[in-house]
C-alpha positions as CSV (number, residue, x, y, z in Angstrom):
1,X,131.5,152.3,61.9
2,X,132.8,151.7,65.4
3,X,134.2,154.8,67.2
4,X,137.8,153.1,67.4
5,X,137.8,152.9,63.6
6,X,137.1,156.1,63.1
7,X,139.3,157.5,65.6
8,X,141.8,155.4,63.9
9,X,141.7,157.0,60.8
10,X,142.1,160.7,62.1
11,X,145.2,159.4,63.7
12,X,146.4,157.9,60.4
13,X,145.5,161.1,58.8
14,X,146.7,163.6,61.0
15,X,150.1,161.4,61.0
16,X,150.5,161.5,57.2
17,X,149.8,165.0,57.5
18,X,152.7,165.5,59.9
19,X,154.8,163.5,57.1
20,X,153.5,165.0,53.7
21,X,153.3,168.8,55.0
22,X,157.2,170.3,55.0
23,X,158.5,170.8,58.5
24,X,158.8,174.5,57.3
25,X,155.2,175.0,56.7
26,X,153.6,173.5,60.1
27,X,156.3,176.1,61.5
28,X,155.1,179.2,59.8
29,X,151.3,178.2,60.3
30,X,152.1,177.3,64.1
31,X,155.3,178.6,65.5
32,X,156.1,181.6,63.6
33,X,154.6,184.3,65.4
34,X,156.5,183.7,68.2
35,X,160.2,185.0,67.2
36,X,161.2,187.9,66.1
37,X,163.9,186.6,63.3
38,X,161.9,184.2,61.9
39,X,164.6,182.4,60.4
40,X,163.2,178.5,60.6
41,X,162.4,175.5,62.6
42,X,165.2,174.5,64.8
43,X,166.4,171.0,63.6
44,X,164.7,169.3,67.1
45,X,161.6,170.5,65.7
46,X,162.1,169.0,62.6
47,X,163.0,165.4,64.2
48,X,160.1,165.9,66.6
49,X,157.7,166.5,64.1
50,X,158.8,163.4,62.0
51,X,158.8,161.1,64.7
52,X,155.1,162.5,65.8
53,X,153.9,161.7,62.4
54,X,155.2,158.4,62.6
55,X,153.5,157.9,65.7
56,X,150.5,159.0,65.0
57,X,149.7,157.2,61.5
58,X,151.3,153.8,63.5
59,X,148.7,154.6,66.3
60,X,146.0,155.0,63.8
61,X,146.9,151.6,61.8
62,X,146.4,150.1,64.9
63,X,143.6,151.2,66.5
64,X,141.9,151.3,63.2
65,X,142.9,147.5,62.4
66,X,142.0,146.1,65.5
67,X,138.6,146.4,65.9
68,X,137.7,145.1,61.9
């Protein structure tokens, strides 16, 4: 397999990740650690987070399809 293909397909993945995981869980595993309260993702980080996953797997489509 060509490179782009593969690099593609960890875009795709990592982007269906970003959608499939809860916004809630990337925070705890990333973000957490960092305040005190710990009372949840801000709703920005939500909407980025969303939009990066879209993103990403769109990327991946792309880059993947492309090069067949």
């Amino acid at each position: 397999m060509k490179q782009e293909v593969i690099a593609g397909m960890i875009l795709c993945a990592m982007g269906l990740a970003m959608l499939l995981i809860s916004p809630n869980a990337w925070w705890k595993a990333a973000e957490k650690w960092k305040t005190e309260g710990g009372s949840g993702p801000a709703r920005s980080y939500t909407v980025v987070l969303r939009v990066l996953g879209i993103a990403f797997a769109g990327a991946g489509i792309v880059l993947a399809l492309s090069n067949l």
